[in-house]
N, C-alpha and C positions, 0 to 999 in steps of 0.2 A: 596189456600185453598185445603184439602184433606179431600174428602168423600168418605166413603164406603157404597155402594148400595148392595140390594138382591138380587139377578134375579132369574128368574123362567124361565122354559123349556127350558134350555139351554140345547143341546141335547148331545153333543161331545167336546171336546180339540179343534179341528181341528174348529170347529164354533167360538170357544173361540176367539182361533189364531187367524183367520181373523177380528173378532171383535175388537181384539187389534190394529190391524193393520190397521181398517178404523179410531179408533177412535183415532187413535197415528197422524194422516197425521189432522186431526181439529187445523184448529190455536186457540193456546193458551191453547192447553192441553200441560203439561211440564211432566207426568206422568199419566200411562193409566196400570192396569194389571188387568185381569179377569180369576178367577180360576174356572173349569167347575165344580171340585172336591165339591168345596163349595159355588157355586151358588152366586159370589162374585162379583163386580167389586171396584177397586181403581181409583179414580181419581184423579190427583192433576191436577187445570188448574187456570188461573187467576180468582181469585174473580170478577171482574165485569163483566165478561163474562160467569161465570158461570153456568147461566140458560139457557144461548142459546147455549152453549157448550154442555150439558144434553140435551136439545132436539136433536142436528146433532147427538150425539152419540146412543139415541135412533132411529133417522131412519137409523143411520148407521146398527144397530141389526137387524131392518127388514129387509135390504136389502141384510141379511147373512139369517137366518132365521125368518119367522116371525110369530112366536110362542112365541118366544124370546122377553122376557120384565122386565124392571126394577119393581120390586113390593113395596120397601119400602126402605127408607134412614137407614142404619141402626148408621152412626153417623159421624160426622165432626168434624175436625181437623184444626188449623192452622198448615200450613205445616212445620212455622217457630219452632213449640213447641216438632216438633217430630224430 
């Protein structure tokens, strides 16, 4: 399954960057990209782990910055339709 989230106070690229990169090493994310531009993240990761994949990848954000937070889902996809 693939969602795209809001985020707020993402401050820099470089915060992005590392965020990708704690939430790329989470088992059973298969796809992870966050653009600082548009205050965005992609997720694609297994459906039934999905909610606990969303919370590691939320402390993974504070543990880059923590100001830094998902504010709203903005919409879901089956990954298989896209």
């Amino acid at each position: 399954m693939k969602k795209v989230f809001v985020m707020e106070n993402l401050d820099c690229a470089n915060c992005a960057a590392k965020m990708e990169d704690a939430v790329r090493k989470i088992p059973g994310v298969s796809y992870v990209s966050i653009s600082f531009m548009a205050q965005r993240m992609t997720l694609e990761a297994d459906d039934a782990a999905f909610d606990e994949i969303a919370k590691k990848a939320a402390k993974a954000f504070a543990r880059v910055d923590d100001d830094c937070c998902v504010i709203c889902l903005l919409y879901t996809s089956d990954a298989a339709d896209d």
